[in-house]
N, C-alpha and C positions, 0 to 999 in steps of 0.2 A: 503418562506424559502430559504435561500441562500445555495449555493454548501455545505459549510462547513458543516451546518445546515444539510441535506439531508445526507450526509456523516457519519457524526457522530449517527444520528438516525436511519442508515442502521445496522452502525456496532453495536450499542446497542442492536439492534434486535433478532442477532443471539443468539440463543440460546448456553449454553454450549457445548451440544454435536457437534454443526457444527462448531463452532468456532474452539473446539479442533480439528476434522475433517481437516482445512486446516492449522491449525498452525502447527499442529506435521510433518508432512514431508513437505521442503521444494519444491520440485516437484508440491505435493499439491499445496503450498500456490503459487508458479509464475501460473500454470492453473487456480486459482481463480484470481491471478489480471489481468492475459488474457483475462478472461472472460471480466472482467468490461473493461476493456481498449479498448475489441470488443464493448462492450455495446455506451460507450461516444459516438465511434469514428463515432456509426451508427448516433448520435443523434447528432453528425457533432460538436462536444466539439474540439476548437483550441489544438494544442500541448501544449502550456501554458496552458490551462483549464484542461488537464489532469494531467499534470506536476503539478499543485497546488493541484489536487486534492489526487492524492501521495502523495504529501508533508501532505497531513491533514489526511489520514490513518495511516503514519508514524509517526507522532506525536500523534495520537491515542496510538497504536499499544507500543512506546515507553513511552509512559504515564500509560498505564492500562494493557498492557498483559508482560511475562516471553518469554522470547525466547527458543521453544520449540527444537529446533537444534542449531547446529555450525554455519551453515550458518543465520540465524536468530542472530544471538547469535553477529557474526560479523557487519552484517549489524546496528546493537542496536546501538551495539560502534561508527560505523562510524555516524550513523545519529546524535546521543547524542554528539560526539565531534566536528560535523562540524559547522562551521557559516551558515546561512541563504540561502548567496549564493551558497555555499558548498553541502548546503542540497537542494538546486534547483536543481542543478547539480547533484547530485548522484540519484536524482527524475528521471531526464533525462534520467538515464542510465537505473535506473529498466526497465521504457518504455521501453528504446530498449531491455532490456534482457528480458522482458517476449513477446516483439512480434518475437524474435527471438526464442523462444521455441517451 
């Protein structure tokens, strides 16, 4: 099974109640993709492998869930208006903003 594939079967997994769990405050949800982002980084995943794999939570995430806060709520917009590269790039920065938390 390839990343995307692993990705997308993780996030199906969770249950409602933990889902809701990190979706409603955003605090929550950068400490859950710290988490993972710890998880790759130990499993030695490139910067671009992590970065793609952002990008495929986000497209999840923008596809099948409501934005439970502002900050979420923002984020929606910017990823649904951007181009490709656009949305590499704002990939890029979550990275940096959750290993900076």
């Amino acid at each position: 099974m390839d990343i995307k594939g692993k990705v997308q079967q993780e996030l199906s997994q969770l249950d409602a109640e933990s889902k809701e769990e990190v979706l409603e405050n955003f605090s929550r949800f950068k400490q859950y993709l710290a988490e993972k982002v710890e998880i790759g980084e130990s499993l030695g995943l490139s910067e671009e492998k992590l970065a793609k794999t952002t990008e495929i939570v986000a497209n999840y995430l923008a596809k099948h869930e409501e934005p439970r806060n502002r900050e979420e709520k923002i984020l929606m917009e910017l990823w649904k208006s951007g181009t490709k590269e656009e949305q590499n790039t704002l990939a890029h920065m979550l990275l940096e903003m959750v290993r900076k938390s």
